[in-house]
FISE-654424 format. One record per residue: residue in one letter; z, x, y of N, C-alpha, C, O in turn. Coordinates in pm, whole numbers, padded with zeros to 5 digits, always signed. Atoms other than C-alpha are relative to their C-alpha. Example, Ala and Ser with C-alpha at 12.3 -4.5 7.8 and 13.67 -1.06 7.14 Angstrom:
<recs>
a+00000+00089-00119+00780+01230-00450+00000+00090+00120+00066+00194+00118;s-00006-00082-00119+00714+01367-00106+00073-00077+00109+00090-00026+00220;
</recs>
This chain:
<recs>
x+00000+00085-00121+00000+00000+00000+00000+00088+00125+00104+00153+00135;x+00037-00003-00142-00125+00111+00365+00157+00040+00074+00252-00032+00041;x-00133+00021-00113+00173+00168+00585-00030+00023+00126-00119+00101+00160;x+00069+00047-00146+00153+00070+00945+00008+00165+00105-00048+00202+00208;x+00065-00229-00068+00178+00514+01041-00113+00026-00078-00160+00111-00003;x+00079-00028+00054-00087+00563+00827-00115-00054+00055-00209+00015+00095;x+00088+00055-00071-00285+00304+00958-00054+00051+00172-00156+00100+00221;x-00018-00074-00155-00196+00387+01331-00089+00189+00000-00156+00239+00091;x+00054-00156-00019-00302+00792+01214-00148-00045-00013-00234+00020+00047;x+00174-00031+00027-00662+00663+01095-00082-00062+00121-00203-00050+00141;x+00071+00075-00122-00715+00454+01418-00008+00071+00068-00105+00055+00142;x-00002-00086-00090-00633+00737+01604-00100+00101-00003-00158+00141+00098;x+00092-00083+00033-00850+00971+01422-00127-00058+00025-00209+00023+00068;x+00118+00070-00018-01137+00726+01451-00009-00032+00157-00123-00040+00204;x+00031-00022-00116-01074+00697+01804-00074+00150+00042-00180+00171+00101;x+00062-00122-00047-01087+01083+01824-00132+00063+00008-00182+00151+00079;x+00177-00054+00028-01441+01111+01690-00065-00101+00067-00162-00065+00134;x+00118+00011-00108-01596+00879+01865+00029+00062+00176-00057+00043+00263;x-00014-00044-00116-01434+01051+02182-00070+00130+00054-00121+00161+00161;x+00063-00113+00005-01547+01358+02109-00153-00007-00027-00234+00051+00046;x+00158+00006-00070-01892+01275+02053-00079-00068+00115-00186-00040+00169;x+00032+00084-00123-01927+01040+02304+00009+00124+00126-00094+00154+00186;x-00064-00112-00119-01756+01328+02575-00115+00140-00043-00154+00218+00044;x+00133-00092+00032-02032+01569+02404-00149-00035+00087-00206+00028+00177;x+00119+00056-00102-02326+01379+02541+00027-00011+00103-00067+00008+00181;x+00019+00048-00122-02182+01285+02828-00037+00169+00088-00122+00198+00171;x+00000-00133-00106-02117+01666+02960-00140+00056-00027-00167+00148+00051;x+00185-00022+00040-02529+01718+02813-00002-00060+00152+00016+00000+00258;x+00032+00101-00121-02593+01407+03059-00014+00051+00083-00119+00069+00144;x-00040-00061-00167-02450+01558+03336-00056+00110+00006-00166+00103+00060;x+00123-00132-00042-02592+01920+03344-00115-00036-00039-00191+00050+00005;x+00142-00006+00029-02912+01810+03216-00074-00075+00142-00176-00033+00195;x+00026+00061-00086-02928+01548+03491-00011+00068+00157-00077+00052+00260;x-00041-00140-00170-02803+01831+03773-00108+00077+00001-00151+00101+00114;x+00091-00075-00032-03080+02046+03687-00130-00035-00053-00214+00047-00090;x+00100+00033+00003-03332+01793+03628-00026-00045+00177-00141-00056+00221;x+00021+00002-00156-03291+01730+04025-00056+00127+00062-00155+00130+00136;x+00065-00123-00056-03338+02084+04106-00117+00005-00001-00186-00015+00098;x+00174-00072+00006-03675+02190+03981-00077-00111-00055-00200-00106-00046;x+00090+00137+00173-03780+01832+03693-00018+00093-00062+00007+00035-00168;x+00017-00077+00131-03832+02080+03475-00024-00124-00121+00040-00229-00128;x+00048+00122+00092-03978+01865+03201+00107+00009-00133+00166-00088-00182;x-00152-00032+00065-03712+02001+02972+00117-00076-00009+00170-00144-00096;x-00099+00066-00023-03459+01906+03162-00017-00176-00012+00072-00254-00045;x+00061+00198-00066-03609+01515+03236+00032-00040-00126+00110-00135-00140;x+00008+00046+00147-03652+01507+02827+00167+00053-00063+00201-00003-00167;x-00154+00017+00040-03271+01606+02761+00069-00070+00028+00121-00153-00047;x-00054+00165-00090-03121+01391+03027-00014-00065-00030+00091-00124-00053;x+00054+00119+00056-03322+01122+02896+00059-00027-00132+00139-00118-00152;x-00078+00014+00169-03235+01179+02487+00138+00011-00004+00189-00001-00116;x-00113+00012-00040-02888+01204+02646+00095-00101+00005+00207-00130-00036;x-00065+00168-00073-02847+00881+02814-00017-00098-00120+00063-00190-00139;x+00054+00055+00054-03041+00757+02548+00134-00045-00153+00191-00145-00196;x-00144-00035+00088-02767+00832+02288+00110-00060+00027+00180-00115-00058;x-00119+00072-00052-02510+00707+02511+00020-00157-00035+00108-00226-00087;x-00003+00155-00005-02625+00372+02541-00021-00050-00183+00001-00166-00217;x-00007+00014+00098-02668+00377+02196+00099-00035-00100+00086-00120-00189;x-00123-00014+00018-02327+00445+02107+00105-00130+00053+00188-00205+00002;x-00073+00191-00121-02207+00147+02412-00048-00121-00082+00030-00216-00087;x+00055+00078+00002-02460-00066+02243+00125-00018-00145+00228-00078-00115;x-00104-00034+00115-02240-00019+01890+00140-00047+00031+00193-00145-00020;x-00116+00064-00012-01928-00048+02025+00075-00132+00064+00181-00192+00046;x-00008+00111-00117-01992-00308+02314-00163-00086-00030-00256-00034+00031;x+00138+00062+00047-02316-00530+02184-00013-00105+00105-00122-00153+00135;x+00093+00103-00103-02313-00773+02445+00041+00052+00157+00045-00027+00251;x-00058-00095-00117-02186-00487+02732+00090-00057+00121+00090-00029+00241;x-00098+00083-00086-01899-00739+02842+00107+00107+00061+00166+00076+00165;x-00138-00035-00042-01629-00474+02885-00059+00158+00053+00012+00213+00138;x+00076-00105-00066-01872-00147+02966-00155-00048+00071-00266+00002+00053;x+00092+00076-00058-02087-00355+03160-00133+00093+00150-00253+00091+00173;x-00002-00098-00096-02102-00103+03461-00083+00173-00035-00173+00232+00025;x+00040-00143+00062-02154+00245+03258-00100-00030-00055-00195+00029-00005;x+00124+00048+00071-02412+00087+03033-00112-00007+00132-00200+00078+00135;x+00101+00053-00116-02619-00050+03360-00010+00165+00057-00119+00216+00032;x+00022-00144-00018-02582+00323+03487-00065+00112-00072-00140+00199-00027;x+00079-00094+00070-02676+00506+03203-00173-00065-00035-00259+00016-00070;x+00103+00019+00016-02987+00277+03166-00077+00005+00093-00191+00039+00063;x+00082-00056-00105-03114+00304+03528-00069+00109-00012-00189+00125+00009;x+00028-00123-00002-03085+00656+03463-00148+00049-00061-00242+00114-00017;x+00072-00008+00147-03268+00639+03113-00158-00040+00110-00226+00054+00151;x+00100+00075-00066-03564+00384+03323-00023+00150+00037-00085+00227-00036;x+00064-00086-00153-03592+00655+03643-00044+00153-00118-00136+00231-00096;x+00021-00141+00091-03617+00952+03383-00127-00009-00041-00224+00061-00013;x+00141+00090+00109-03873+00754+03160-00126+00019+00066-00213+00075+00000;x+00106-00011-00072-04129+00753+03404-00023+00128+00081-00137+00163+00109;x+00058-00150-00013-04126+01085+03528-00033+00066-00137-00122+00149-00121;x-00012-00017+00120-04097+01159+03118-00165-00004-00031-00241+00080-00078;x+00122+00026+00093-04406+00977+03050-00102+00051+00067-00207+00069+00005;x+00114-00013-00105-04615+01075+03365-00036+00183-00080-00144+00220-00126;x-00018-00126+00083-04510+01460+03208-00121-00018-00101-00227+00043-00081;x+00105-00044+00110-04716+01393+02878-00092-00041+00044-00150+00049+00105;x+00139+00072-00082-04982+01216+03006-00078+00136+00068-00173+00197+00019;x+00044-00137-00064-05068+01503+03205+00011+00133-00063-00049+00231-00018;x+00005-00112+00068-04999+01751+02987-00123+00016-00107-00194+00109-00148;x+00114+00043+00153-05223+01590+02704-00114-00025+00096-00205-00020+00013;x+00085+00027-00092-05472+01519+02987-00025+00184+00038-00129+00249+00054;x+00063-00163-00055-05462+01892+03082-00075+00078-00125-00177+00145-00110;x+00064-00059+00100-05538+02009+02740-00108-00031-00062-00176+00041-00135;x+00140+00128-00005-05803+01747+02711-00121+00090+00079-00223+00133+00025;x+00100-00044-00082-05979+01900+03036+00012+00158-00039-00066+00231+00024;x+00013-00147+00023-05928+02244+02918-00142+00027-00086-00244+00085-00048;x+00095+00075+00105-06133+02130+02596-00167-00008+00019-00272+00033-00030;x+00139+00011-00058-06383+02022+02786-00089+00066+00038-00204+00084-00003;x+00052-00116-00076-06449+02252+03006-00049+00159-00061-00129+00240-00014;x+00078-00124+00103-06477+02539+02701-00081-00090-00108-00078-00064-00228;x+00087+00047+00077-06712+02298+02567-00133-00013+00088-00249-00044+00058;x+00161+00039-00110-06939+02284+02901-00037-00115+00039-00149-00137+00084;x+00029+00095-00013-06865+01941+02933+00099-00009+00154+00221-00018+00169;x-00094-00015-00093-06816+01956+03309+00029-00130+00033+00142-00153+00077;x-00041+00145-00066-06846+01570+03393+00096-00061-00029+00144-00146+00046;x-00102+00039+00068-06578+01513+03130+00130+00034+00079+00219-00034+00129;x-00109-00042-00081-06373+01777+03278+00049-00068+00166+00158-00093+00217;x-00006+00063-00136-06416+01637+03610+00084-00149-00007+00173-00168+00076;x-00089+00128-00018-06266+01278+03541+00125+00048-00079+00217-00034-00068;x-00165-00033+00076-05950+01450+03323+00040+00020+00124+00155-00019+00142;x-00074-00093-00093-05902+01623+03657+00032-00129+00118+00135-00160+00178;x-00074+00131-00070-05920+01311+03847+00113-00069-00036+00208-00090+00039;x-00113+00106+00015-05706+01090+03643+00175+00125-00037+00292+00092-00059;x-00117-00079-00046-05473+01418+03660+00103+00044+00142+00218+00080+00164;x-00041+00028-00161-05435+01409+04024+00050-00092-00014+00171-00092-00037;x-00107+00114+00000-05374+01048+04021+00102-00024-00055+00172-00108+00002;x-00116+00014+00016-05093+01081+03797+00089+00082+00036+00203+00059-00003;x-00086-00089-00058-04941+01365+03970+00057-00084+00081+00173-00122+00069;x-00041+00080-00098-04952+01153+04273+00129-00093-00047+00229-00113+00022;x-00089+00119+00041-04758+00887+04052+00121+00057-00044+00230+00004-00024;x-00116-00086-00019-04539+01147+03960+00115+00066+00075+00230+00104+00049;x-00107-00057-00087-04417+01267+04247+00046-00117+00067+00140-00097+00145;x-00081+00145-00072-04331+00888+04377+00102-00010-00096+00212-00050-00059;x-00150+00023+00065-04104+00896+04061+00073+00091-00023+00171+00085-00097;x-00104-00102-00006-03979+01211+04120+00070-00043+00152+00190-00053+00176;x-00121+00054-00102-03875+01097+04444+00102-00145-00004+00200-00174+00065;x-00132+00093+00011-03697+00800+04340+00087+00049-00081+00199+00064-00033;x-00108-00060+00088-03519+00941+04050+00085+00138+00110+00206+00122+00091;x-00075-00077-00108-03374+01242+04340+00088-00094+00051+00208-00079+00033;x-00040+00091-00090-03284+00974+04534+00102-00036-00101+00219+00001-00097;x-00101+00081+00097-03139+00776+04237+00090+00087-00044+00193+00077+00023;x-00048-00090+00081-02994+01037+04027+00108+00024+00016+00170+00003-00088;x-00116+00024-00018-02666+01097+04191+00066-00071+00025+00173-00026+00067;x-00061+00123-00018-02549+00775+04230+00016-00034-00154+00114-00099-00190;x-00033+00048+00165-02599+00738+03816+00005+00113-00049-00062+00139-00149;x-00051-00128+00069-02447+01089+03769+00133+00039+00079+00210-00047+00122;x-00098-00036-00087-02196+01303+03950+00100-00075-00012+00119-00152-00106;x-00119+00046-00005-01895+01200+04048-00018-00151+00015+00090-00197-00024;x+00020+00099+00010-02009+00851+04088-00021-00076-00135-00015-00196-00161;x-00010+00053+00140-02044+00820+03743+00154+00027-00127+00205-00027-00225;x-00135-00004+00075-01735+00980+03638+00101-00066+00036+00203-00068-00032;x-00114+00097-00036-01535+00742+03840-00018-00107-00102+00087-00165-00128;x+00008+00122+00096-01687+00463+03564+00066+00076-00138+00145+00023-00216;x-00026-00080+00160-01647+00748+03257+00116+00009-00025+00158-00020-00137;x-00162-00051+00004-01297+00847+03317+00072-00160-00047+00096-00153-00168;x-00121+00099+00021-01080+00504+03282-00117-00057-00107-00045-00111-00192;x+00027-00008+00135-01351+00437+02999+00045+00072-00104+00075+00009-00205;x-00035-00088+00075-01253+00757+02821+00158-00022-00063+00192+00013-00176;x-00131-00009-00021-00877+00679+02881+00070-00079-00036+00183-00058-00081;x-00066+00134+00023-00831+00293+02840-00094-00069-00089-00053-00156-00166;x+00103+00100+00040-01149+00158+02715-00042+00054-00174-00053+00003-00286;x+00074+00007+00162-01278+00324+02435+00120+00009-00116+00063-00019-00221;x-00035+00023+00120-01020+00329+02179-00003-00150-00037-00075-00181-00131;x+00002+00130+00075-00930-00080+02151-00182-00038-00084-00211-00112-00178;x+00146+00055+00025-01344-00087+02126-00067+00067-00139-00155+00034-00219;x+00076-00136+00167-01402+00219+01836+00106-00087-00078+00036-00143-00163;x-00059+00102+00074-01091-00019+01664-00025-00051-00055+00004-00036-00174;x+00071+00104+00034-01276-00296+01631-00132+00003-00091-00153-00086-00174;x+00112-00005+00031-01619-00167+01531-00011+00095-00146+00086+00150-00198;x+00022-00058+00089-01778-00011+01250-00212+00032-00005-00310-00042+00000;x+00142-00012-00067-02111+00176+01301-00079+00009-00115-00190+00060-00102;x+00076+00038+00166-02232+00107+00912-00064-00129+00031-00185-00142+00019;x+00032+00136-00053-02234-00275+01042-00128+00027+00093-00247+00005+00073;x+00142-00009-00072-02446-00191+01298-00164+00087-00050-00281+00081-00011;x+00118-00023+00059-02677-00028+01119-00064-00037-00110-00166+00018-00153;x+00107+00067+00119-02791-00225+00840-00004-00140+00107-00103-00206+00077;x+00102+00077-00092-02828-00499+01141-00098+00048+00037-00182-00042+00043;x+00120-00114-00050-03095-00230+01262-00078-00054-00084-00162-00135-00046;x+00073-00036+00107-03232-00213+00944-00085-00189-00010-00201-00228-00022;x+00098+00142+00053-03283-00613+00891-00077-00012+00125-00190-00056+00107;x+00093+00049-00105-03426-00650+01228-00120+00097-00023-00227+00041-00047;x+00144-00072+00043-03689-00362+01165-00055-00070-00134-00171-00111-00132;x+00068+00080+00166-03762-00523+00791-00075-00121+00078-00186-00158+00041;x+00085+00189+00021-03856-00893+00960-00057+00077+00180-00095-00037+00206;x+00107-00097-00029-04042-00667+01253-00123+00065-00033-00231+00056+00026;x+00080-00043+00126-04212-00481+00974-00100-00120-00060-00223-00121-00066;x+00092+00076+00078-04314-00771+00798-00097-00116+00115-00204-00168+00083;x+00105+00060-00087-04461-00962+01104-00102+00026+00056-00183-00057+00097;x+00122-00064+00000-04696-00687+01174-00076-00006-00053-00196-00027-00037;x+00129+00022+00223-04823-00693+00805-00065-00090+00056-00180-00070+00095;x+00074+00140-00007-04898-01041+00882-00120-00032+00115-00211-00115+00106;x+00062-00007-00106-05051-00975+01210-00107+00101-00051-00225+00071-00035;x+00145-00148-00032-05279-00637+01144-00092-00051-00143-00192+00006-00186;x+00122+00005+00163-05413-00842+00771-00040-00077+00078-00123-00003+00131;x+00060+00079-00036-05524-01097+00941-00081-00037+00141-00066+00033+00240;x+00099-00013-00151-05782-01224+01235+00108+00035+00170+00076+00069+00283;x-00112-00013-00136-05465-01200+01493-00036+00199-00030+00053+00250+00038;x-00026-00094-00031-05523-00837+01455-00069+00064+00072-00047+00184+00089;x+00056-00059-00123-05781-00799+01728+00046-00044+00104-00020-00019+00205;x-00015+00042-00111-05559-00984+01964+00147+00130+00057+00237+00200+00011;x-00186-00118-00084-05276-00767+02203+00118-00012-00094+00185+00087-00122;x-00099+00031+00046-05026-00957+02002+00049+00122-00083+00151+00191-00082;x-00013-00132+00119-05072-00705+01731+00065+00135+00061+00150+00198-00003;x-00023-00109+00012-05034-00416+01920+00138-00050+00066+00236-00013+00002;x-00150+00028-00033-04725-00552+02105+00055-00032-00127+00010+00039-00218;x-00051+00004+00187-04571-00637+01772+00049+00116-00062+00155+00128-00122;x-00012-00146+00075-04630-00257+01664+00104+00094+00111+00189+00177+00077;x-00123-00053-00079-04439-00151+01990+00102-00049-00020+00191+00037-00022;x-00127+00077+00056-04166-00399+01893+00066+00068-00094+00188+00086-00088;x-00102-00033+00057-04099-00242+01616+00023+00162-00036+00099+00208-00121;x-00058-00102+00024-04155+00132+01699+00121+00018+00087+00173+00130+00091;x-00090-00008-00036-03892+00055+01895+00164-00030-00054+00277+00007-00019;x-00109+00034+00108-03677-00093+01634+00017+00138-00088+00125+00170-00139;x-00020-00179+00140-03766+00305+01394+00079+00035+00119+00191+00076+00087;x-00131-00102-00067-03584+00437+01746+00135-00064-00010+00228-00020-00077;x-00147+00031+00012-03301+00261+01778+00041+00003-00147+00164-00008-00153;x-00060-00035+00109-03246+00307+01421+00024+00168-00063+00098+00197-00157;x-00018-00128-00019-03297+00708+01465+00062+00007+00035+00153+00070-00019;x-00112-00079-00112-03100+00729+01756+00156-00006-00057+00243+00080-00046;x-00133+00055+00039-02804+00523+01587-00009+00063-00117+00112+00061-00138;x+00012-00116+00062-02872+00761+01308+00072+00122-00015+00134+00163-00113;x-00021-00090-00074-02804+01043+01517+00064+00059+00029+00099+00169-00014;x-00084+00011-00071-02600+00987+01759+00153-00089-00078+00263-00060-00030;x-00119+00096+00071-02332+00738+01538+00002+00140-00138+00097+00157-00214;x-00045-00088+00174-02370+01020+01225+00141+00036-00030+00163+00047-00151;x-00095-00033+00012-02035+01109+01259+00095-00147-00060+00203-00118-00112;x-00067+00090+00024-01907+00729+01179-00070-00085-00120-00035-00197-00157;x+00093+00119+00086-02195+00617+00910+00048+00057-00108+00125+00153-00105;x-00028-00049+00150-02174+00652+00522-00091+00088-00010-00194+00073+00055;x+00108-00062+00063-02358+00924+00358-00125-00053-00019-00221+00015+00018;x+00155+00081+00014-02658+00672+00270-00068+00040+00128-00173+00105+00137;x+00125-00014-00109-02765+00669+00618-00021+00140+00044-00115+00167+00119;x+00058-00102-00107-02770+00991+00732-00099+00082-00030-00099+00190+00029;x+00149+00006+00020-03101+01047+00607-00077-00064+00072-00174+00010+00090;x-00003+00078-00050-03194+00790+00791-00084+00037+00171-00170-00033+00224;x+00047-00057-00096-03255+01040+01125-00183+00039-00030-00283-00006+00025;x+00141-00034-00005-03568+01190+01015-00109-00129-00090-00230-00141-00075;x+00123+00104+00038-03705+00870+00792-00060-00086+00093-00173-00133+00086;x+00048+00084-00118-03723+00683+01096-00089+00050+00134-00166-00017+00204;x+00065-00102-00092-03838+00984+01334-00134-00017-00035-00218-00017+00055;x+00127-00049+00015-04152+00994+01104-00062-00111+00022-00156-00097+00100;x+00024+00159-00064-04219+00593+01142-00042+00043+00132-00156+00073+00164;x+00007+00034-00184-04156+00602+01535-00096+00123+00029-00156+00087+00130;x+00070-00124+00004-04369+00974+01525-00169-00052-00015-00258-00003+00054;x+00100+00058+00043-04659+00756+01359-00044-00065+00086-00141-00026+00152;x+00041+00076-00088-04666+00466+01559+00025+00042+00152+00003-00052+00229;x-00049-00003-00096-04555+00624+01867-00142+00130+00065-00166+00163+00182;x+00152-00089-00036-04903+00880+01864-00106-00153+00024-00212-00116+00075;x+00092+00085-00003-05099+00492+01868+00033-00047+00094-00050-00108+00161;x-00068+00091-00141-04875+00362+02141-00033+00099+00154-00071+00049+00260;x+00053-00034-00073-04931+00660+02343-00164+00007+00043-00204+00020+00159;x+00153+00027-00054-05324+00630+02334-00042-00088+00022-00160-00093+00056;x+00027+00140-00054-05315+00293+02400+00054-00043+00137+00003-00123+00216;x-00070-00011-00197-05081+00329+02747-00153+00114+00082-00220+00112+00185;x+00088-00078-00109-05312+00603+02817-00147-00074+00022-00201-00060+00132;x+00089+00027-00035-05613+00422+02767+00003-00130+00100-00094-00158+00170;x-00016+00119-00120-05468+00095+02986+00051+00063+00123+00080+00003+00227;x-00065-00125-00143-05345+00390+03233-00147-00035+00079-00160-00105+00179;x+00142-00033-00067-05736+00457+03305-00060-00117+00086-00111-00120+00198;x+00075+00158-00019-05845+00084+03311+00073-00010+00099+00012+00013+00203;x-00081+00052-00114-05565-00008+03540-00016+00078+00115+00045+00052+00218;x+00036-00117-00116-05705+00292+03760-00111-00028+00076-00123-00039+00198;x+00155+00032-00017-06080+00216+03730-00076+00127+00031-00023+00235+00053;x+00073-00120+00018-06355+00440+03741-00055+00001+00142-00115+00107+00158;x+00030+00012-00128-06443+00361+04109+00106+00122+00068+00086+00239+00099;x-00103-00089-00023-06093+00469+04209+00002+00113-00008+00022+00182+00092;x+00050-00152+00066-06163+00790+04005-00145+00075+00035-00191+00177-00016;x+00174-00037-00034-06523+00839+04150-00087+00045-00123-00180+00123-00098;x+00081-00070+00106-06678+00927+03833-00135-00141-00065-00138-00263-00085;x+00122+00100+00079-07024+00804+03680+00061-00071-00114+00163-00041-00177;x-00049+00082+00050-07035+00500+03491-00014+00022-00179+00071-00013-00261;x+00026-00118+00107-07195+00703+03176+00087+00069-00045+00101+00059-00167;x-00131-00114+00007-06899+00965+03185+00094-00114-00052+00138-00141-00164;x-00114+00124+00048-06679+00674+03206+00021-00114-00128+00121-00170-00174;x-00058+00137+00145-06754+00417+02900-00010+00132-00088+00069+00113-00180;x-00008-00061+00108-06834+00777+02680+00143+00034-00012+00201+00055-00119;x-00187-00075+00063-06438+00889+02752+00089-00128-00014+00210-00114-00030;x-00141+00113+00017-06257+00541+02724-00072-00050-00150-00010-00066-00255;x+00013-00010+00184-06467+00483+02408+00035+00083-00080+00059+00047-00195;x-00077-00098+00101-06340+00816+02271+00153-00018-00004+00205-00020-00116;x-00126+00073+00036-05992+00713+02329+00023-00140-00028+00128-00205-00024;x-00028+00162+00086-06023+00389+02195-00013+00002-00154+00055-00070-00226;x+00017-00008+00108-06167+00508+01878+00100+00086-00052+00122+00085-00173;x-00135-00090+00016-05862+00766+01898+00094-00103-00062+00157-00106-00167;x-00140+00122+00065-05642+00464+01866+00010-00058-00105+00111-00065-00176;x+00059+00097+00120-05823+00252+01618+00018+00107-00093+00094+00076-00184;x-00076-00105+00091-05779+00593+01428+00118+00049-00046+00129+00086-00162;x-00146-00008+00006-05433+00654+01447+00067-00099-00039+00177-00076-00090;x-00045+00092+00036-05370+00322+01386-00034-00042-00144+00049-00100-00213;x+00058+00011+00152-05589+00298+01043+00071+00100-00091+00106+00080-00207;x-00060-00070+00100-05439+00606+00940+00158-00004-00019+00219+00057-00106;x-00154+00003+00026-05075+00523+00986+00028-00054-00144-00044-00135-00202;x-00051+00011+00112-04855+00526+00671+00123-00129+00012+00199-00137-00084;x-00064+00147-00038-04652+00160+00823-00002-00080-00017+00075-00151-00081;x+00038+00146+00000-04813-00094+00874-00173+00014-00070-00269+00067-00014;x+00121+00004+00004-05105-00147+00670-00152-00101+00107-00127-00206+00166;x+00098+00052-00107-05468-00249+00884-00089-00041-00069-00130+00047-00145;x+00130+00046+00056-05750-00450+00748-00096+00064+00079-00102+00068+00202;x+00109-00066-00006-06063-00249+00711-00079-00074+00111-00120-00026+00216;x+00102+00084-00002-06258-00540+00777-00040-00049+00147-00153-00097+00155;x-00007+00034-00175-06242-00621+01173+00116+00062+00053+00218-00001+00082;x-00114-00071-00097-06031-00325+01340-00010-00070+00122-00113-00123+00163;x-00045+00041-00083-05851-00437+01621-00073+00044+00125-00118+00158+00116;x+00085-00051-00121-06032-00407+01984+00093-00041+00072+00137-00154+00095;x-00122-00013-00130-05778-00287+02237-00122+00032+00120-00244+00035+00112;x+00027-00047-00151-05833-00185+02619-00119-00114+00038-00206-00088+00122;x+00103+00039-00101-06051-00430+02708+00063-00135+00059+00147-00190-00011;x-00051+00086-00064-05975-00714+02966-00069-00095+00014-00173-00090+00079;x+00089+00141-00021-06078-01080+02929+00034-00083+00168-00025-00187+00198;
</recs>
């Protein structure tokens, strides 16, 4: 039989670990966030980010409907947002630079010429979200954030690690990715799989393989042995679908730009948005996920 010190020592101990990993990320957070203001360093933007990302992960676990960390949660996800978009503007342009590199040791200068356009324009878009995230950034860091962290650390999180159990939360993960999973199936066999639905659907649920990585991850210290495998089976999922999701933003990046905007011939222009379209429709046939009927691949990027 249990005795009520025994009990009291394992609550305590189970407080301690999630304190200590929780207080791990946070001090990441914070220097990653301090010297993603300095320079963005793309580094830094992508630590900060898998930082916060973690955090809220952890809040989401212990606090699921963010009644009692209502405040820190809304902070660390601003953060997460303002990061995100300097994050994504980063690859985009990076994979866009290596694109026009490509080109250009292929002699294809007209090609090169619109990479270099729609590289400008997302610089431009870059540096509007590098200046809001500056702006933002110490208001959802610094000492403004440790005034929310501290009487969390102190009062809040033990009654809340008490209560919870981060096994529970992760085979909820798991059923919501399964009936995710299976609504795709249903969507990519059948004629719905040339409509958007489909590919929204497939973002739905590479977003369901992350949050089941991250809580993976970041919770490993509180799950059973079963899951903690669990980090990289889901990495390679969200890894899969998350190479089809990026060529499909990038190719509604362009469209939403236009080729006017970009000054480039109209020639240049349907040969490179047809090569990333057939990029997609590729990445998407060859994923190991969701299976795709042969028979009428899906036709993204275009606007009715």
């Amino acid at each position: 039989m249990t005795t009520e010190p025994q009990a009291k020592d394992r609550q305590l101990s189970k407080f301690r670990q999630w304190e200590q990993a929780m207080s791990k990320l946070y001090i990441h957070f914070q220097d990653y966030s301090k010297e993603a203001r300095k320079e963005f360093n793309d580094e830094d933007i992508h630590q900060a980010r898998v930082n916060s990302r973690k955090l809220l992960t952890l809040l989401s676990i212990l606090d699921p409907g963010h009644t009692a960390t209502a405040d820190l949660y809304d902070s660390f996800k601003q953060a997460q947002k303002k990061l995100g978009r300097v994050r994504d503007a980063d690859v985009l342009i990076g994979s866009f630079e290596a694109r026009r590199k490509a080109a250009k040791a292929a002699g294809d200068k007209k090609t090169a010429k619109l990479l270099k356009a729609v590289i400008e324009h997302q610089k431009d878009t870059r540096k509007a979200a590098r200046k809001k995230l500056r702006k933002a950034l110490p208001k959802l860091s610094g000492q403004a954030l440790e005034a929310l962290w501290t009487p969390f650390i102190e009062t809040g999180l033990e009654p809340l690690a008490a209560k919870k159990d981060a096994n529970v939360a992760m085979r909820e993960l798991e059923v919501a990715f399964e009936q995710k999973k299976k609504a795709c199936k249903t969507l990519f066999k059948g004629p719905q799989a040339e409509s958007k639905e489909a590919f929204e659907a497939l973002h739905e649920l590479r977003i369901a393989a992350k949050e089941l990585r991250y809580t993976a991850n970041a919770a490993a210290f509180a799950l059973d042995q079963k899951f903690h495998a669990h980090e990289a089976f889901y990495k390679d999922i969200q890894d899969q679908l998350g190479l089809i999701n990026d060529k499909r933003v990038w190719l509604e990046t362009l469209q939403s730009i236009g080729r006017e905007e970009l000054d480039v011939g109209k020639k240049v222009w349907t040969a490179f948005t047809d090569t990333l379209r057939a990029e997609v429709l590729e990445a998407l046939h060859q994923n190991g996920v969701v299976p795709v009927a042969e028979a009428k691949p899906p036709k993204i990027g275009h606007h009715t």
